[in-house]
DRENMI-830302 format. One record per residue (C-alpha): residue in one letter; z, x, y. Coordinates in steps of 0.001 Angstrom, whole numbers, padded with zeros to 6 digits, always signed. Example, Ala and Ser with C-alpha at 12.3 -4.5 7.8 and 13.67 -1.06 7.14 Angstrom:
# residues 2
a+007800+012300-004500s+007140+013670-001060
//
This chain:
# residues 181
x+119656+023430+002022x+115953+022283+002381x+116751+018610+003657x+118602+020692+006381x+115674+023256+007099x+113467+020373+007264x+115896+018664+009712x+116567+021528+011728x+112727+021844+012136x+111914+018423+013058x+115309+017096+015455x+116893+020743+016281x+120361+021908+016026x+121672+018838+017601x+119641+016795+015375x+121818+018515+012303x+124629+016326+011095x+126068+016029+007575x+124325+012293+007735x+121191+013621+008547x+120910+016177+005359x+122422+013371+002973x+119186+011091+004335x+116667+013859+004277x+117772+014852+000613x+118205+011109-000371x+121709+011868-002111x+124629+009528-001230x+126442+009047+002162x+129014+012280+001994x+127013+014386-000207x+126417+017586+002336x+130039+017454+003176x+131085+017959-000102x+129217+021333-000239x+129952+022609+003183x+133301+023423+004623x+131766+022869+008346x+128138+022449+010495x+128694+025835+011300x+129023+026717+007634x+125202+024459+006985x+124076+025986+010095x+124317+029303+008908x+123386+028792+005036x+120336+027171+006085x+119229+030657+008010x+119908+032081+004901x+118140+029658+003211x+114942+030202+005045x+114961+034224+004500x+115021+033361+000569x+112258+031537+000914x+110205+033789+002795x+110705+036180+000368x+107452+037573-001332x+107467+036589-004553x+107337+039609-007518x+103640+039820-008085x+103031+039944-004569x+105195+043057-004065x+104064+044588-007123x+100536+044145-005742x+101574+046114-002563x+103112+048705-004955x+099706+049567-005832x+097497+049452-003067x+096564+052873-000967x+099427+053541+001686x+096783+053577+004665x+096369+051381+007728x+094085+048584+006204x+096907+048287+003651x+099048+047515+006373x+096799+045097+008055x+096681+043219+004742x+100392+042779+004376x+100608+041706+007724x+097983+039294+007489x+099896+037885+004012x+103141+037828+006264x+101844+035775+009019x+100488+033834+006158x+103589+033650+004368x+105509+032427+007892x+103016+030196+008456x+102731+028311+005398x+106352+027361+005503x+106454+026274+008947x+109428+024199+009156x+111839+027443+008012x+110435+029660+010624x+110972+026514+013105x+114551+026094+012004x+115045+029711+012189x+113988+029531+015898x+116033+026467+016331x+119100+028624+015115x+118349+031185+017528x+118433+028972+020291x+121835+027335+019000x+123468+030910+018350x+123265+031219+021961x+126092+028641+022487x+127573+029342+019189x+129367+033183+018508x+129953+032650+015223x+126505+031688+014208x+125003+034219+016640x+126983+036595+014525x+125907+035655+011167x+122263+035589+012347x+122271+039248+014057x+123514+040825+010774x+121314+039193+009139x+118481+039833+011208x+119325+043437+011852x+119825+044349+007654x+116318+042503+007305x+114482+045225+009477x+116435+047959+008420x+116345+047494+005040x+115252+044502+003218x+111580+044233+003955x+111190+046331+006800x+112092+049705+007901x+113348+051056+004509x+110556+049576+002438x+107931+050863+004665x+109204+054249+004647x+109573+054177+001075x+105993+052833+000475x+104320+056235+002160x+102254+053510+004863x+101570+055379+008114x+103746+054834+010793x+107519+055529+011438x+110716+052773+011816x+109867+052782+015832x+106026+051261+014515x+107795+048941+012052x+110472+047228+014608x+107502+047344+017921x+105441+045340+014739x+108135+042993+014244x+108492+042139+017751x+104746+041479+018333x+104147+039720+015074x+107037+037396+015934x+105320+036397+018787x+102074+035932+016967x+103879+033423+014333x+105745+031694+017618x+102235+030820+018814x+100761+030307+015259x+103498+027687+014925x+103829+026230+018551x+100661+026471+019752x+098623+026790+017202x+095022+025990+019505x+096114+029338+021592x+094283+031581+019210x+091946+030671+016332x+092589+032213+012813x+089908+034914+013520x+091429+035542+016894x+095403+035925+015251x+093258+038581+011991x+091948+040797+014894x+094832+041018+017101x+097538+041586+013790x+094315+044371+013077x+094470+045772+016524x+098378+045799+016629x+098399+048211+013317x+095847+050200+014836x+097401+050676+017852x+100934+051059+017040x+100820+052278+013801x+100023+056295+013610x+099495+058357+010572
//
């Protein structure tokens, strides 16, 4: 599954062929092929691939367990988000490279939506910020999803666009802004 992210994030969907995987993992000629029943099927388990990974690992969220629910809380776990993206670059690039290929493919587009959609209800989003007494209400959590995805879009494309210090004030101004006790 990571030979495929990192394919996906260097040649795009196109790019994505059972060959391609077997060379980026350097496992024999028919390896990939073995595992999945289609490109649809690696399509789609490497965009779930790339949400495991982004996962926080436990001493992270036990850390944010802890810390006061206020709005410099929340500008801290954004920050470590953005960080988090950021640091794995080629998932959040095959992730955007999936996007763009669910729009020709229903099935895919499908698979990524629900996924998508159960992340910021209830996997790290919506539901955990509710239940961790941070300011702000589900409308604040999805309008600081949209912006921050932009943010890590740049981060990743364009990374000149805004300087580190730049990318820390603006995820600081979007909390402020958006985010009311």
């Amino acid at each position: 599954m990571d030979a495929a992210i990192e394919v996906l994030a260097r040649e795009g969907a196109r790019g994505l062929t059972f060959r391609s995987v077997d060379v980026e993992a350097a496992v024999p000629p028919g390896t990939a092929s073995n595992y999945f029943a289609s490109r649809d099927d690696l399509l789609t388990r490497a965009g779930s691939r790339v949400y495991e990974r982004l996962q926080p690992d436990d001493a992270t969220m036990a850390r944010h367990r802890t810390s006061a629910p206020d709005r410099h809380t929340y500008v801290v776990l954004m920050r470590e988000l953005i960080a988090r993206i950021g640091a794995f670059r080629t998932g959040h690039l095959a992730l955007l490279e999936l996007r763009l290929e669910a729009t020709r493919r229903p099935e895919l587009r499908a698979v990524l939506t629900g996924r998508v959609r159960a992340d910021i209800d209830a996997n790290a989003n919506v539901a955990y910020h509710l239940a961790s007494g941070l300011p702000g209400d589900a409308t604040a959590v999805r309008l600081l999803y949209l912006a921050f995805n932009w943010i890590v879009v740049e981060q990743l494309t364009l990374p000149d666009v805004f300087s580190e210090a730049e990318r820390d004030a603006l995820v600081a101004a979007a909390v402020e802004r958006i985010v009311t006790p």
